[in-house]
N, CA, C and O of each residue as an XYZ file, in Angstrom:
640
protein
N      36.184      1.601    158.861
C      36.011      0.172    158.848
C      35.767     -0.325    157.437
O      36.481     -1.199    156.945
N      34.781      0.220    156.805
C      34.588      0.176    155.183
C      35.649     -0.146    154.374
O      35.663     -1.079    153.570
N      36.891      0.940    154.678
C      37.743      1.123    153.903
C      39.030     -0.066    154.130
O      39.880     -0.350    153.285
N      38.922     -0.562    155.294
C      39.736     -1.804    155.817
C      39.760     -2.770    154.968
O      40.679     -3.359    154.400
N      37.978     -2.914    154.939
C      38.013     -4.068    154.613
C      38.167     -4.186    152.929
O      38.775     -5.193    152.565
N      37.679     -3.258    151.830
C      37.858     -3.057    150.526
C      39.686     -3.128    150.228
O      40.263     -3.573    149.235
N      40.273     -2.520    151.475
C      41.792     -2.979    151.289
C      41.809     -4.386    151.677
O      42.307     -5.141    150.843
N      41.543     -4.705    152.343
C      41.488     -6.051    152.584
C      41.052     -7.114    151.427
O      41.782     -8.049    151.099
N      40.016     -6.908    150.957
C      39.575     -7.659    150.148
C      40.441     -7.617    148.624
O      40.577     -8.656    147.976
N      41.006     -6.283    148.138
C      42.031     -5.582    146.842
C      42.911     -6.668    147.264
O      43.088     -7.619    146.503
N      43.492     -6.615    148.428
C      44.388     -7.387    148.467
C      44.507     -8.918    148.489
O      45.316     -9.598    147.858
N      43.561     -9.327    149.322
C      43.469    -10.341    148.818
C      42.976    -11.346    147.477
O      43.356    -12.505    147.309
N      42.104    -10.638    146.650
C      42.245    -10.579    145.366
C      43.517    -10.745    144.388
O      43.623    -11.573    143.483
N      44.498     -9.728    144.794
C      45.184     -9.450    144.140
C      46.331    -10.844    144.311
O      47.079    -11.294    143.442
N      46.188    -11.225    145.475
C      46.841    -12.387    145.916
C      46.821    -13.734    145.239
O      47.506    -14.535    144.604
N      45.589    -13.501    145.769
C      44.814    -15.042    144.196
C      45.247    -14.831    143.092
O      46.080    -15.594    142.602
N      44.821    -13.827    142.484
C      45.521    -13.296    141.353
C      46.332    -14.048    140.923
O      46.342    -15.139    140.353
N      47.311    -13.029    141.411
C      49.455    -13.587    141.723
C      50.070    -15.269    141.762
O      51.114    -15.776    141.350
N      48.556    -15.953    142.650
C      48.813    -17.362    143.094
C      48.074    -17.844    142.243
O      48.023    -19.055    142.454
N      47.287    -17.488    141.135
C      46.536    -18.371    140.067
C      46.983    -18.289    138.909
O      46.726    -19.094    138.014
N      48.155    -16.675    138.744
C      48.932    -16.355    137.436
C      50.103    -17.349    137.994
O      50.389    -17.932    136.948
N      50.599    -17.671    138.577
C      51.860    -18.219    138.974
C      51.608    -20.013    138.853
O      52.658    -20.650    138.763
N      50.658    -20.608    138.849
C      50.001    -22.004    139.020
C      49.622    -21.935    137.674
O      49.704    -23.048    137.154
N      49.184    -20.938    136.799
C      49.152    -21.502    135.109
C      50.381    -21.575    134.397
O      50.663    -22.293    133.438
N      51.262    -20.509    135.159
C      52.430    -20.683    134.467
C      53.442    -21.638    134.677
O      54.573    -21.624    134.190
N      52.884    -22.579    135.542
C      53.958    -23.474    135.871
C      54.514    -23.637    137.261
O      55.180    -24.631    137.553
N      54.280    -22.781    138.031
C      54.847    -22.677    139.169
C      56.245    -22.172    139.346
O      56.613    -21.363    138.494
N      57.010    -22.460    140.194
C      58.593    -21.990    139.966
C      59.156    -22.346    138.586
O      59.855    -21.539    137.973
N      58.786    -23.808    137.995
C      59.413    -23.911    137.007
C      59.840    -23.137    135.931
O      59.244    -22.082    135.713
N      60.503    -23.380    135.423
C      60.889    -21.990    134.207
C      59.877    -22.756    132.404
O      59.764    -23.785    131.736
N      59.465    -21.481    132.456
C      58.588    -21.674    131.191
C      59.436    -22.067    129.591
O      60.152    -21.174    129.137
N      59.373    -22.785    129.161
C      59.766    -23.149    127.764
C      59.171    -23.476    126.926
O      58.299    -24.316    127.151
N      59.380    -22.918    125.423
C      58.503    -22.500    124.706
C      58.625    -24.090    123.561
O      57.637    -24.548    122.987
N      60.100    -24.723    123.446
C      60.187    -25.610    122.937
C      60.652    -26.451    123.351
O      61.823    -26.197    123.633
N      60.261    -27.782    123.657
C      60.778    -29.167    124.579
C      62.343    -29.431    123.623
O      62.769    -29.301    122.475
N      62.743    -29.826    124.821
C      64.326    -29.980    124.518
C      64.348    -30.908    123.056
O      64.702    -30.480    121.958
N      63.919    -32.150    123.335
C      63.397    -33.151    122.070
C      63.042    -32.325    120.794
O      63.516    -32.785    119.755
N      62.360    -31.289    120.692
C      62.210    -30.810    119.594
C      62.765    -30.149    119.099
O      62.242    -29.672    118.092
N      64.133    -29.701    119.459
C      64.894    -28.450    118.964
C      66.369    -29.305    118.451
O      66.822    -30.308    119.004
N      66.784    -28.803    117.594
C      68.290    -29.366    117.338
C      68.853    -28.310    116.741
O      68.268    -27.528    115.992
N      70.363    -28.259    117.168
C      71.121    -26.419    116.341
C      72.669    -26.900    116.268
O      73.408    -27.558    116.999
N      72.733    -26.540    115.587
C      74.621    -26.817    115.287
C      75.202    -25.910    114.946
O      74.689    -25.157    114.119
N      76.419    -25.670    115.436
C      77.591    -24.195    114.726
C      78.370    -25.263    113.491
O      79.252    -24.815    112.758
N      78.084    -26.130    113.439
C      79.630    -26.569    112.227
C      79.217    -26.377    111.358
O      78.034    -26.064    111.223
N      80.168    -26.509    110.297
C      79.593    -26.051    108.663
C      79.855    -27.088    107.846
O      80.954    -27.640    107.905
N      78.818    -27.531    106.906
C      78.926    -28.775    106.061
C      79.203    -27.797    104.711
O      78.845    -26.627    104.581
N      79.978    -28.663    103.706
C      79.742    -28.067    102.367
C      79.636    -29.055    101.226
O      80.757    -29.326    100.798
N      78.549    -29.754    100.518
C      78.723    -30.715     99.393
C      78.694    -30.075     98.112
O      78.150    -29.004     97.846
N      79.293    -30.785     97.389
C      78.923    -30.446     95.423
C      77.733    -31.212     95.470
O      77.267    -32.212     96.017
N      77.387    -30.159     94.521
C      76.101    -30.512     93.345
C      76.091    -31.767     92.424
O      76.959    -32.203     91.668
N      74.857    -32.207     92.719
C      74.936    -33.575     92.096
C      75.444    -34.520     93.715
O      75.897    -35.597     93.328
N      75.473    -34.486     94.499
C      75.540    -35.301     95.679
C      74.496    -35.914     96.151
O      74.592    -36.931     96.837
N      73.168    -35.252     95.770
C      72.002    -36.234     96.417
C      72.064    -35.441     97.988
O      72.968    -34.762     98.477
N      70.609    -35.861     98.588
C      69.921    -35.407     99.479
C      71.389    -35.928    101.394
O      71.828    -36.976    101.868
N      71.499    -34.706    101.675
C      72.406    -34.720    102.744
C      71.609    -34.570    104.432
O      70.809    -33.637    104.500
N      71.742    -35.197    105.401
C      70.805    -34.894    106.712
C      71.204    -33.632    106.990
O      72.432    -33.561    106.926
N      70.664    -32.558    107.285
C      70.734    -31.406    107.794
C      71.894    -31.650    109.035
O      73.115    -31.560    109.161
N      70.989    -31.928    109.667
C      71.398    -32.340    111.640
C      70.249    -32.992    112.065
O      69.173    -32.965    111.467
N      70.537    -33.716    113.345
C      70.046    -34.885    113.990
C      68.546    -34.392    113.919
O      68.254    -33.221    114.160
N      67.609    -35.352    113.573
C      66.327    -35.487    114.014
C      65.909    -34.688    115.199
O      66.569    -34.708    116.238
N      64.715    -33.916    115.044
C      63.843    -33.723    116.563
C      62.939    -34.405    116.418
O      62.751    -34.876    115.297
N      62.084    -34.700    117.440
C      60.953    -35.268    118.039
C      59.596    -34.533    118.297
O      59.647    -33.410    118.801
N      58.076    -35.231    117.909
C      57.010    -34.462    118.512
C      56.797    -35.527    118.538
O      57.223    -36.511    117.934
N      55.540    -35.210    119.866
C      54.620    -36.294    120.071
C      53.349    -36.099    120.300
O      52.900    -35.641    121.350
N      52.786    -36.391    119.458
C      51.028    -35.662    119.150
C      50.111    -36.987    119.525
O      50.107    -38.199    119.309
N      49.330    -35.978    120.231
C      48.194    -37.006    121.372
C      47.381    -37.511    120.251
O      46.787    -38.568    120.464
N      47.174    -36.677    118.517
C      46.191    -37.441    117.593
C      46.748    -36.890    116.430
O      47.396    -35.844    116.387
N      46.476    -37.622    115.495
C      46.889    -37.001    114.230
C      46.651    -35.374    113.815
O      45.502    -34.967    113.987
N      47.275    -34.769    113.481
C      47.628    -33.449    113.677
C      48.422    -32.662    112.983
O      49.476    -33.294    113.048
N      48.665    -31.628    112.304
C      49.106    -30.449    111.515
C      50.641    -30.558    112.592
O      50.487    -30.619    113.812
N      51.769    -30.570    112.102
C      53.249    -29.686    112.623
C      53.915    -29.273    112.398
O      54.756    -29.689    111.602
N      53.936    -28.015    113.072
C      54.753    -26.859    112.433
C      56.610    -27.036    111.979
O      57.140    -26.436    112.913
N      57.415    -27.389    111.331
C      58.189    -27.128    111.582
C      59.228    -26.206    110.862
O      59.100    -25.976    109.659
N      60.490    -25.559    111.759
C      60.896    -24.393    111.117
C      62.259    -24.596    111.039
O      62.856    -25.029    112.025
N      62.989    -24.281    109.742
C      64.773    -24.761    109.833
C      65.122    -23.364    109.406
O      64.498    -22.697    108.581
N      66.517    -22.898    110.268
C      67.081    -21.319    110.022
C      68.728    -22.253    109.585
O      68.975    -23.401    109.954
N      69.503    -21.512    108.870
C      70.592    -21.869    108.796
C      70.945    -20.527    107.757
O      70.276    -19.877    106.954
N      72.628    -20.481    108.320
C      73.294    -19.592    107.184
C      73.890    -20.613    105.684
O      74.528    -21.649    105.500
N      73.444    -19.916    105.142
C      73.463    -20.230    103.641
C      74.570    -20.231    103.038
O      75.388    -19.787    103.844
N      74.995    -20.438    102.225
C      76.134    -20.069    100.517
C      76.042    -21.333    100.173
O      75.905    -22.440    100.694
N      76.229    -20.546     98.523
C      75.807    -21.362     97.122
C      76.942    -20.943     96.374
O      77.284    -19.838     96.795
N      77.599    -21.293     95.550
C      77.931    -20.800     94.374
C      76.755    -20.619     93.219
O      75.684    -21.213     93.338
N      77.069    -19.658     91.967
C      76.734    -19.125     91.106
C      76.412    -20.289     90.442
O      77.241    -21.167     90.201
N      74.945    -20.353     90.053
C      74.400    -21.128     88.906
C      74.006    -22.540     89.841
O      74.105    -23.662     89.346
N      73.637    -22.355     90.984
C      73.353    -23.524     91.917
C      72.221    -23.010     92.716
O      71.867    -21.838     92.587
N      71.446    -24.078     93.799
C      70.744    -23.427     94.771
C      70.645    -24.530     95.453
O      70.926    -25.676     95.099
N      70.110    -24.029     96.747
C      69.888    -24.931     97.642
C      68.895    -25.180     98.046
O      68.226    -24.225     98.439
N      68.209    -26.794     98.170
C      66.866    -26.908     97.879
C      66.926    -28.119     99.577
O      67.902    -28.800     99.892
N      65.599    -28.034    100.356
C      65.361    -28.889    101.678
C      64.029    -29.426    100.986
O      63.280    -29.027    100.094
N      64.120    -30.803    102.047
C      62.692    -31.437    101.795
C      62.994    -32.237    103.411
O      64.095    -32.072    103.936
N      61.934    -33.078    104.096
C      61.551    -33.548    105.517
C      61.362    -34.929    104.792
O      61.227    -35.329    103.635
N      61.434    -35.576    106.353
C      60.818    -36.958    106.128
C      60.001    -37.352    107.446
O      60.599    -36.866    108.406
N      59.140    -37.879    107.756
C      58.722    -38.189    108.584
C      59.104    -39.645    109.240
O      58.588    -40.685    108.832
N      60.175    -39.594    110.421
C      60.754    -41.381    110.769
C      61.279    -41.779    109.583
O      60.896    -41.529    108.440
N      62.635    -42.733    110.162
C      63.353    -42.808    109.033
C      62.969    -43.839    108.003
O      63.887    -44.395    107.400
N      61.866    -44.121    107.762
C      60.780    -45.035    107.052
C      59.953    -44.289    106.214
O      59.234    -44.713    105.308
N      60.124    -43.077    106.614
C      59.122    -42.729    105.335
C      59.530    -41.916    104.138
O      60.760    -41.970    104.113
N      59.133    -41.251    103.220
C      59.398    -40.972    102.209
C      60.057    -39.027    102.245
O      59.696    -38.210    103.093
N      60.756    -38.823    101.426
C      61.361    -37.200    101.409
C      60.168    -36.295    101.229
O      59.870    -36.526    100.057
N      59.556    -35.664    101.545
C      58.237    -34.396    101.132
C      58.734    -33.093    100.833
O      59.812    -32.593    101.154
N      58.106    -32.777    100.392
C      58.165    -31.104    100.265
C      56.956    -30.606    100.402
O      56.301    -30.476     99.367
N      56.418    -30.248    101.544
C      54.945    -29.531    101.668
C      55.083    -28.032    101.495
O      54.237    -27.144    101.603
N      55.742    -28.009    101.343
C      55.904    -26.355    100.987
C      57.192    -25.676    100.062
O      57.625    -26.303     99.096
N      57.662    -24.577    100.379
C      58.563    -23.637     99.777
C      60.118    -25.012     99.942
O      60.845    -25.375    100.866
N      59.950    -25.431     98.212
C      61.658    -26.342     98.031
C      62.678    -25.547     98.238
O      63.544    -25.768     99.085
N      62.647    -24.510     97.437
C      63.775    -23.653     97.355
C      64.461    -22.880     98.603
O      63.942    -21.777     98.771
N      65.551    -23.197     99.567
C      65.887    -22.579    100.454
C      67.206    -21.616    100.333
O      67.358    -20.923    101.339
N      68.258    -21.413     99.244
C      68.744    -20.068     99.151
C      69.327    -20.489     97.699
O      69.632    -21.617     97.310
N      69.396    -19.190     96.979
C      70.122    -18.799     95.887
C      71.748    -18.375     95.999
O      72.185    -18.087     97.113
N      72.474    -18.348     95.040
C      73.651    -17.657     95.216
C      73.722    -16.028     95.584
O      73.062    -15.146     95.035
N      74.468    -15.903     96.406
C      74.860    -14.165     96.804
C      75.828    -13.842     97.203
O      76.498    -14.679     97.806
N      76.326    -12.498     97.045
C      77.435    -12.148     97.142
C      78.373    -13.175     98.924
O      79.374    -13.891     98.932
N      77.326    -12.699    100.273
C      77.722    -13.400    100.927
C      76.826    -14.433    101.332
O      75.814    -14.802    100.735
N      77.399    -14.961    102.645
C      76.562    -16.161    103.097
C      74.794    -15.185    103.667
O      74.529    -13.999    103.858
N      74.235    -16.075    103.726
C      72.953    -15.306    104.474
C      72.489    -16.301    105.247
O      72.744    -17.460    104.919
N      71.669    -16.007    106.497
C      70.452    -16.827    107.110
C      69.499    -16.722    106.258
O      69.270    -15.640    105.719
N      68.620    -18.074    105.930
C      67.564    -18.451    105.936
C      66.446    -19.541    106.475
O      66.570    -20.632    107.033
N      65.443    -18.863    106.115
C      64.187    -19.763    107.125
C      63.322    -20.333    106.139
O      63.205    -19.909    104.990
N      62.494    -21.681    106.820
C      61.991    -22.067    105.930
C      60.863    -22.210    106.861
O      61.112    -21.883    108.022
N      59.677    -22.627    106.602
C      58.382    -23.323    108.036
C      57.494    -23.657    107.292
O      56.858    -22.844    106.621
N      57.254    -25.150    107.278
C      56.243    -26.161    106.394
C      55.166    -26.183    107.695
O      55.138    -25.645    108.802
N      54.320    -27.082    106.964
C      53.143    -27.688    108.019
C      53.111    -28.468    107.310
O      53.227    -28.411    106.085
N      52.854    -29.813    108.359
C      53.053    -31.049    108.105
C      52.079    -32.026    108.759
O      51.802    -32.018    109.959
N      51.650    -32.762    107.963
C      50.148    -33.652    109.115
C      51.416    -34.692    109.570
O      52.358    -34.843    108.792
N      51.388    -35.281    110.661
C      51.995    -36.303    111.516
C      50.841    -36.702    112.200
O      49.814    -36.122    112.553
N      51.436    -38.268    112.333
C      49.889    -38.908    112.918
C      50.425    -39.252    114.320
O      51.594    -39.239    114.703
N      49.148    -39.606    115.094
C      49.927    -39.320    116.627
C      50.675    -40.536    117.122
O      50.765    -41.649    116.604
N      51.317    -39.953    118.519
C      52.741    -41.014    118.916
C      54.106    -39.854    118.848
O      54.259    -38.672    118.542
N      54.709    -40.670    119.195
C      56.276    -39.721    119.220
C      56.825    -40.316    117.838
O      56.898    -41.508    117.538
N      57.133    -39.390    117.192
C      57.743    -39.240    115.829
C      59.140    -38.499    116.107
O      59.500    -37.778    117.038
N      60.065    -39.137    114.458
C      61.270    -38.380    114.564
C      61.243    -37.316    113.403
O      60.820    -37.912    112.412
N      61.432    -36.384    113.183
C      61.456    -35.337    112.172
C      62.933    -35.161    111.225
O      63.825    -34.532    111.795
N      63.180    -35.588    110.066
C      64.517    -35.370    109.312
C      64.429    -34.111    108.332
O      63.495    -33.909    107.557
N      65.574    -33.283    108.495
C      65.638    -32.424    107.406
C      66.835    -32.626    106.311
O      67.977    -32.508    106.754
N      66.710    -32.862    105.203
C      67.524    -32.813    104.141
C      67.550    -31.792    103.312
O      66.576    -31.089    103.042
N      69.272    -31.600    102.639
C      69.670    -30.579    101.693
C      70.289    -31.753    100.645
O      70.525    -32.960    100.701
N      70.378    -30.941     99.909
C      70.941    -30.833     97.957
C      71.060    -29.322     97.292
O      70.236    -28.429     97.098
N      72.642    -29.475     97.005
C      72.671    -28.627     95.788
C      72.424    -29.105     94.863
O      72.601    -30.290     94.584
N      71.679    -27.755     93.791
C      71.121    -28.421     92.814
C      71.872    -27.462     92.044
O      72.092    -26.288     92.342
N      72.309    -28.215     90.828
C      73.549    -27.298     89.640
C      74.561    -27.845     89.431
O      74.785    -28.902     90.022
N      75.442    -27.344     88.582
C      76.741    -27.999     88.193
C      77.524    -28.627     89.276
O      77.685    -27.958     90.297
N      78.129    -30.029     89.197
C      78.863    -30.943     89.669
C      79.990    -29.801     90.316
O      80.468    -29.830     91.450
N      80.136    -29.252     89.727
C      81.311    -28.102     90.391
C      81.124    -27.070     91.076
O      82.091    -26.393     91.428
N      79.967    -26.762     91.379
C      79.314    -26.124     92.335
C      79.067    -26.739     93.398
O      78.556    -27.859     93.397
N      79.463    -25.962     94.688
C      79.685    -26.512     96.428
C      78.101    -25.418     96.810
O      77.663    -24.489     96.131
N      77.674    -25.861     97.838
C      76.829    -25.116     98.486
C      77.232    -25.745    100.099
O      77.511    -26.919    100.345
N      77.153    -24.302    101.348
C      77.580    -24.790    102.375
C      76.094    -24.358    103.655
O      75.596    -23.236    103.560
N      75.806    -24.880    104.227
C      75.392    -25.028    105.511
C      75.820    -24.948    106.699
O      76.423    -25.956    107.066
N      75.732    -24.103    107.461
C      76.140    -23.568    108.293
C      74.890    -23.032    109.792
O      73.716    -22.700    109.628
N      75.412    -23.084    110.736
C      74.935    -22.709    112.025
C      73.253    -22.430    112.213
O      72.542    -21.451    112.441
N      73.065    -23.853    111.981
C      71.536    -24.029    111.736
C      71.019    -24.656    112.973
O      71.675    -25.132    113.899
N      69.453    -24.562    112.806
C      68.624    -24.736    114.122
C      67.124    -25.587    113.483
O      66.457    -24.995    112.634
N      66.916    -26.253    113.713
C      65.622    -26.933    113.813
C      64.776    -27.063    114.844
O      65.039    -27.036    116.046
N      63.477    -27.243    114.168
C      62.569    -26.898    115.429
C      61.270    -27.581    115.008
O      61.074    -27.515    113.795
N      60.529    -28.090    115.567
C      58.908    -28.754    115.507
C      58.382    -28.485    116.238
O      58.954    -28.490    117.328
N      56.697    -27.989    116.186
C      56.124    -27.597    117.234
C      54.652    -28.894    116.894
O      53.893    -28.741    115.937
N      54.549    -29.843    117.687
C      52.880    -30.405    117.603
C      52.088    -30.185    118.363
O      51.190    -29.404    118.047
N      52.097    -30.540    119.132
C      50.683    -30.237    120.537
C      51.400    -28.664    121.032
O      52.489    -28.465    121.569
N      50.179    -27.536    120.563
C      50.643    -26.544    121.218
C      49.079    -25.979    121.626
O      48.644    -24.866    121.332
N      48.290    -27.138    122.450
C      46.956    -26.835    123.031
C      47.872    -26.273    124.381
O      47.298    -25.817    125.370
């Protein structure tokens, strides 16, 4: 009888468990790590000369922070430069505000081939739904192209 009920009880434990891991995670829904709004990725490939001035990456994402707040955001893209050029990103916060660089300008040098690179600032945004812009420039001779390619953007704010 003892032993009934200690199975009994394992199990039902284990049940709750199952039904309290399954209710934090969302329920059936499928878990996602980044809201659709915040992600933007493109396969096409842009290429400007140097000396062009600041170019939009790809379309704006979105956060929306319950209070003013630190946000993460992270841009991957495959790279090429020509020789004696580089390629430099800066953000803007809404298309009202000013170009920043809170962190690492420099996003690739010339190399033999193209490469991926990553960049990930932190950024204070004050709260509300905001739009996030990423801009490029080659920087170097007028005759130097730098190209952009199959890039992804991403913002993370409220990640209580």
């Amino acid at each position: 009888m003892r032993i009934r009920r200690l199975t009994a009880g394992l199990t039902g434990a284990a049940l709750a468990g199952a039904l309290g891991l399954t209710m934090a995670l969302g329920g059936s829904a499928p878990a996602q790590a980044i809201p659709t709004l915040a992600q933007s990725c493109a396969t096409t490939s842009t290429t400007v000369a140097g000396g062009s001035g600041w170019q939009l990456m790809h379309a704006p994402v979105w956060v929306n922070n319950p209070a003013f707040r630190r946000t993460v955001i992270n841009v991957n893209a495959d790279a090429d430069v020509d020789r004696g050029a580089r390629i430099v990103i800066a953000y803007r916060i809404d298309p009202t505000g000013f170009l920043q660089n809170p962190g690492a300008r420099h996003f690739a040098s010339w190399s033999e081939f193209p490469q991926t690179r990553h960049s990930m600032v932190v950024m204070p945004v004050a709260s509300g739904w905001h739009r996030v812009y990423v801009y490029w420039a080659v920087v170097g001779p007028a005759t130097a192209n730098g190209t952009i390619a199959g890039r992804c953007i991403t913002v993370e704010g409220n990640t209580a």
